[in-house]
C-alpha positions in Angstrom: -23.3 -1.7 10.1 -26.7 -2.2 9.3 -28.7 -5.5 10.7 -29.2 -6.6 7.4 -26.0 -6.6 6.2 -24.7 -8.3 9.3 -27.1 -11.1 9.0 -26.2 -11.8 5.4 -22.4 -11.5 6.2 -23.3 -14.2 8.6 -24.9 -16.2 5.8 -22.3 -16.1 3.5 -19.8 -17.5 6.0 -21.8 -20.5 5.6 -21.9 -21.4 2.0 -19.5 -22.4 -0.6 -17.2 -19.9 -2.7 -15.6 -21.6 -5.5 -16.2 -25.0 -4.1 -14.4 -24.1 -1.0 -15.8 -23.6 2.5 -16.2 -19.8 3.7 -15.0 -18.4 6.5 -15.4 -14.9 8.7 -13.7 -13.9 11.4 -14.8 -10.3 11.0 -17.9 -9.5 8.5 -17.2 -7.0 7.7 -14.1 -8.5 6.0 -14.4 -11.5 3.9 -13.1 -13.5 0.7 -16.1 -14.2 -2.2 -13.7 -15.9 -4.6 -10.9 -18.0 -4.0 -10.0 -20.4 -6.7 -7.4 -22.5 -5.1 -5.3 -23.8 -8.3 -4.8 -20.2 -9.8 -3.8 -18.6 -6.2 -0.6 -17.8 -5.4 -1.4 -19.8 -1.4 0.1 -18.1 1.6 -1.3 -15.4 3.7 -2.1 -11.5 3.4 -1.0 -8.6 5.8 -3.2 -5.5 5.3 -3.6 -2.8 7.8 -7.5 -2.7 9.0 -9.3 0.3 10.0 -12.5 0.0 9.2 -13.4 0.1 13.2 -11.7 2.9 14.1 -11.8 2.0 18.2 -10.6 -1.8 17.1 -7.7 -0.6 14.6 -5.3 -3.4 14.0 -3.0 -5.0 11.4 -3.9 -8.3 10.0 -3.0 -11.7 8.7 -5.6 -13.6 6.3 -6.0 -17.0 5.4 -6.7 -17.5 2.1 -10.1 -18.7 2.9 -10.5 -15.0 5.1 -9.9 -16.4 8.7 -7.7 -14.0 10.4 -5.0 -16.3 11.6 -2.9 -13.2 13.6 -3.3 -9.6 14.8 -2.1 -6.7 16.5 -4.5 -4.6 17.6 -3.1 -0.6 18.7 -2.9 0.8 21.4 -5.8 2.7 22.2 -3.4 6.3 22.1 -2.2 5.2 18.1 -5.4 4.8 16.9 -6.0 7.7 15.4 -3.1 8.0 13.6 -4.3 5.9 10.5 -4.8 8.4 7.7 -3.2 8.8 5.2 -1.2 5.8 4.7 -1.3 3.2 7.3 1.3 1.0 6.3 2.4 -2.4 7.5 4.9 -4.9 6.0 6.8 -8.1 6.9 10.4 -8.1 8.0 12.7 -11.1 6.9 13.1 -11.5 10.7 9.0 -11.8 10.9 8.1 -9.3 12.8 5.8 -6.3 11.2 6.9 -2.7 10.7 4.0 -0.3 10.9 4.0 3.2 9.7 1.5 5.4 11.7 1.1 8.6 9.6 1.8 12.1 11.7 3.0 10.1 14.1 6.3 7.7 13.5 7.0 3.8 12.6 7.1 0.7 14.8 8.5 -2.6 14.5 6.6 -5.2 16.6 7.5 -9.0 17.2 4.9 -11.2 16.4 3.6 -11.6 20.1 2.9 -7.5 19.8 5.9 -6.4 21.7 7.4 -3.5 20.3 11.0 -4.1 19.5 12.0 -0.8 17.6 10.4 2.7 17.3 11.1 6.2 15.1 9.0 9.1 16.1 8.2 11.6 13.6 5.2 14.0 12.5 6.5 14.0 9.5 5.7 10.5 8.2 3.3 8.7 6.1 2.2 6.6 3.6 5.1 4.4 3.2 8.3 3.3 5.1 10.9 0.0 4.5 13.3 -1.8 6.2 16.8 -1.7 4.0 19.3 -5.0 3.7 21.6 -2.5 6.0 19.1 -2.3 8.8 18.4 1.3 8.5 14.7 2.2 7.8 13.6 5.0 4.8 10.1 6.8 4.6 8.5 9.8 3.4 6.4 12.1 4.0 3.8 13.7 2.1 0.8 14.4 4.4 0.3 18.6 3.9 4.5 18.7 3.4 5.5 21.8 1.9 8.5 23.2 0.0 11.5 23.0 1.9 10.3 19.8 3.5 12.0 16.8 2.8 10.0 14.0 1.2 12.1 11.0 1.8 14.8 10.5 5.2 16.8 7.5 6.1 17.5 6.7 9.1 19.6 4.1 11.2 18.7 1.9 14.4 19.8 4.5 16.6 17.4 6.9 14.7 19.5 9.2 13.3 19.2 10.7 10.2 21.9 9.2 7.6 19.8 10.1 4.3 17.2 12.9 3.2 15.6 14.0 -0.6 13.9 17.6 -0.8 11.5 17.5 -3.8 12.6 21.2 -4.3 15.9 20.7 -5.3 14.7 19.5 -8.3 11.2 20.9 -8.8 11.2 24.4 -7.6 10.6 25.7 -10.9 6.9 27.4 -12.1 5.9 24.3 -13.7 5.5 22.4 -10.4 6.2 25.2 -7.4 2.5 26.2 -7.2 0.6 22.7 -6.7 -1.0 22.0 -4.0 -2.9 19.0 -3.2 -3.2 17.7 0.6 0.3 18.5 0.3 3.3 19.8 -2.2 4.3 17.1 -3.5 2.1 14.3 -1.9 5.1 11.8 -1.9 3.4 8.5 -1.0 6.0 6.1 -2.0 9.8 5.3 -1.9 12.2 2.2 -2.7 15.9 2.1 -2.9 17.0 0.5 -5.6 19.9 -2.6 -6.5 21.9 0.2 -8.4 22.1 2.3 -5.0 19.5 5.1 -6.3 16.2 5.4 -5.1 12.7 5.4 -6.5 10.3 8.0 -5.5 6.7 8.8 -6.1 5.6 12.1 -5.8 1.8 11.8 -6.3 0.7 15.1 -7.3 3.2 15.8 -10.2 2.5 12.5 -12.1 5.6 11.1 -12.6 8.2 8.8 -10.5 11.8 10.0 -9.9 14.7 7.9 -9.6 17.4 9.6 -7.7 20.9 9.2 -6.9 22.9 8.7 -3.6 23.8 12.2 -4.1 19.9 13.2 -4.3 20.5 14.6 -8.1 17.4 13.5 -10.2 18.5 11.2 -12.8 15.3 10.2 -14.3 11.9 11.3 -14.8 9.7 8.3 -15.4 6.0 7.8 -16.7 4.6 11.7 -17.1 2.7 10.6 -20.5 0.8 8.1 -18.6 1.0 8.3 -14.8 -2.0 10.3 -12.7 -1.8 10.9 -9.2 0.0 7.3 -8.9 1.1 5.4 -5.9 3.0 2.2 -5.0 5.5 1.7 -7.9 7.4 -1.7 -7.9 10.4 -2.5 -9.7 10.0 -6.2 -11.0 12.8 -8.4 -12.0 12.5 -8.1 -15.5 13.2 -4.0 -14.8 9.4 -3.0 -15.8 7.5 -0.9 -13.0 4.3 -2.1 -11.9 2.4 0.9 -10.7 -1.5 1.9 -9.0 -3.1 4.4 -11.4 -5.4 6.8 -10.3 -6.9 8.4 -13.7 -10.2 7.7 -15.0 -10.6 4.4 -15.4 -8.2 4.0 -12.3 -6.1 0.5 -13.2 -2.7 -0.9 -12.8 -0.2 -0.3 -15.2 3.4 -2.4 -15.8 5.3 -0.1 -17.8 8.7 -1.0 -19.6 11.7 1.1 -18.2 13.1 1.0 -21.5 10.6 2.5 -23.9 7.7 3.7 -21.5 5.1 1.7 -23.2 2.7 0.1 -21.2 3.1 -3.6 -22.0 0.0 -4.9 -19.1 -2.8 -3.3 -17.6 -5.8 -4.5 -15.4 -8.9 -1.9 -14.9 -10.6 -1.8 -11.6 -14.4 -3.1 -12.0 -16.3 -0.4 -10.5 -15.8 3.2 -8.7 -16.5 1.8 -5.5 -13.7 0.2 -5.0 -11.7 3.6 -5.9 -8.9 4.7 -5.1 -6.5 1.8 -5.4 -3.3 2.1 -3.8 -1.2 -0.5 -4.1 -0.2 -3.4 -6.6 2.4 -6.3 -6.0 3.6 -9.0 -8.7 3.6 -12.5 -6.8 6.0 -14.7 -7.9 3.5 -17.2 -10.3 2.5 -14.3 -12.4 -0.4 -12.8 -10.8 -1.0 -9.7 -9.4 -2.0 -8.5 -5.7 -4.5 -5.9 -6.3 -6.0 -2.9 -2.9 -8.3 -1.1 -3.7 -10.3 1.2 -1.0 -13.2 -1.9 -0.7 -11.8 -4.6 -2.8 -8.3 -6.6 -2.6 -7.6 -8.7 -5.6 -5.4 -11.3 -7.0 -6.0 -11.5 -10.7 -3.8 -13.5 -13.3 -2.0 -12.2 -16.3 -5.0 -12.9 -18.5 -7.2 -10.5 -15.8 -9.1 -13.7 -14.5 -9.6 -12.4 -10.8 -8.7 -15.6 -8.7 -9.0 -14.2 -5.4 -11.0 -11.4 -3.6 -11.7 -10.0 -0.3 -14.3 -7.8 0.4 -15.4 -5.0 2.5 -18.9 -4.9 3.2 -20.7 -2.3 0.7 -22.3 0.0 3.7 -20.5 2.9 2.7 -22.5 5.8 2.0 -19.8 7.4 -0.3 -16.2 7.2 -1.4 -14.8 9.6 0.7 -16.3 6.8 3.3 -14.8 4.2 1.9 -11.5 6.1 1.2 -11.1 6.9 4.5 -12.2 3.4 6.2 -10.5 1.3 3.5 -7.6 -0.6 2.4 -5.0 1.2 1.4 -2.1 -1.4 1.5 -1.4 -5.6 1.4 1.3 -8.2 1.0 0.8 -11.6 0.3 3.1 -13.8 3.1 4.0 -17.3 0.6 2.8 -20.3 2.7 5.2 -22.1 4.8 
């Protein structure tokens, strides 16, 4: 990082942002707006590798002090791109999804508890009310791949979903972007099915336990999406990659888009991920920028990566690409 910037990361941990004290425990990683009676107050998980010989997941104060960590092992480290993924468990400790390498859960003092190796993986993996674990993979995967697998505790495959089933066909068999499909996202659902978001054909894909396609969701208005989130009103709250790239809640119903927030600027392209907190606002990553911004798009909380990047493939590969907001205990 350059001197300058260092010193005037230093500065800024010194003044007051929205009438509230600043704090840096990294600087090149720090809040510039917190408004405290608009924020939803807990803590944020987020994957972190800007540095990539200090690459870590962790926890933020809302005021930016980092108030936990877990830094990797010096062998995983490289294993960040794309889609290093980290979320809580209800038990607290952190799954982490290493891409081209496998997922991890670790216990809050960083001992590894559980562990799934495959090459196959990235992007995004959960932990299912059953115990079992589902991912995808999407890095370079091919036809005849599969894009989603379930698995149990022992590791063994109970669950699989091959985007060609369904999309072998000339309108989709020929793309080809940093993978077939791209697949970058995947929840199971409360009606059994599960929702799937393969990136580079535009649309999401609800499938059923049986792996038939039942629906085809948001092809009039979805481009190269990622992070879809069923809320409980049955709308899906999804990233947007087109130009401008924004967040979209679009009703299930209809497929109107009924909300929609536009990222500022281009630097802080691509975003990746959007979660609705529970008093309406909306958790916002983008590649330099995460936001909380209300219904009304007032933005009510921000953290920033330092603006040293000499491009956005820079900060595409160095950014954030994921974070959950942890409610205060």
């Amino acid at each position: 990082m350059p001197k300058i910037i260092t010193a005037l990361m230093a500065m800024l941990c010194t003044i007051l942002t929205c009438g509230q004290p600043a704090f840096c425990s990294n600087p090149e990683i720090y809040v510039d707006i917190y408004v405290p009676d608009r924020a939803y107050n807990g803590t944020t998980l987020l994957p972190d590798h800007y540095d990539p010989q200090n690459t870590r997941v962790i926890e933020l104060d809302m005021r930016g002090e980092i108030v936990w960590e877990y830094v990797l092992p010096a062998d995983l480290r490289r294993y960040t791109n794309p889609g290093f993924d980290a979320e809580l468990l209800p038990n607290d400790d952190v799954l982490i999804l290493l891409p081209k390498k496998g997922i991890y859960e670790i216990n809050r003092k960083g001992e590894v508890i559980w562990s799934h190796w495959d090459e196959k993986v990235s992007h995004d993996a959960d932990r299912l009310p059953n115990g079992n674990t589902i991912y995808v993979f999407g890095d370079s995967d091919r036809i005849g791949d599969a894009q989603v697998k379930e698995v149990d505790p022992e590791g063994r495959l109970v669950w699989s979903w091959r985007a060609d089933s369904y999309f072998n066909t000339p309108e989709y068999k020929d793309i080809y972007d940093k993978g077939w499909t791209h697949t970058n996202a995947v929840t199971r659902l409360a009606n059994g099915n599960t929702l799937i978001s393969p990136k580079n054909f535009n649309c999401l894909v609800e499938v059923d336990p049986h792996g038939k396609v039942v629906d085809i969701i948001g092809k009039d208005c979805l481009k190269f999406q990622h992070d879809p989130e069923v809320l409980p009103n049955g709308n899906i709250l999804v990233a947007n990659l087109g130009k401008p790239q924004e967040v979209l809640e679009i009703e299930r119903a209809s497929g109107n888009i009924i909300w929609r927030f536009e990222m500022p600027n281009r630097t802080s392209w691509p975003i990746r991920d959007a979660n609705r907190l529970p008093n309406g606002n909306t958790l916002i990553t983008g590649s330099t920028v995460i936001l909380e911004v209300t219904p009304d798009h007032e933005v009510v909380w921000r953290v920033r990566m330092n603006d040293s990047f000499t491009d956005l493939n820079e900060a595409r590969a160095k950014g954030f690409y994921k974070a959950q907001r942890i409610a205060a205990k």
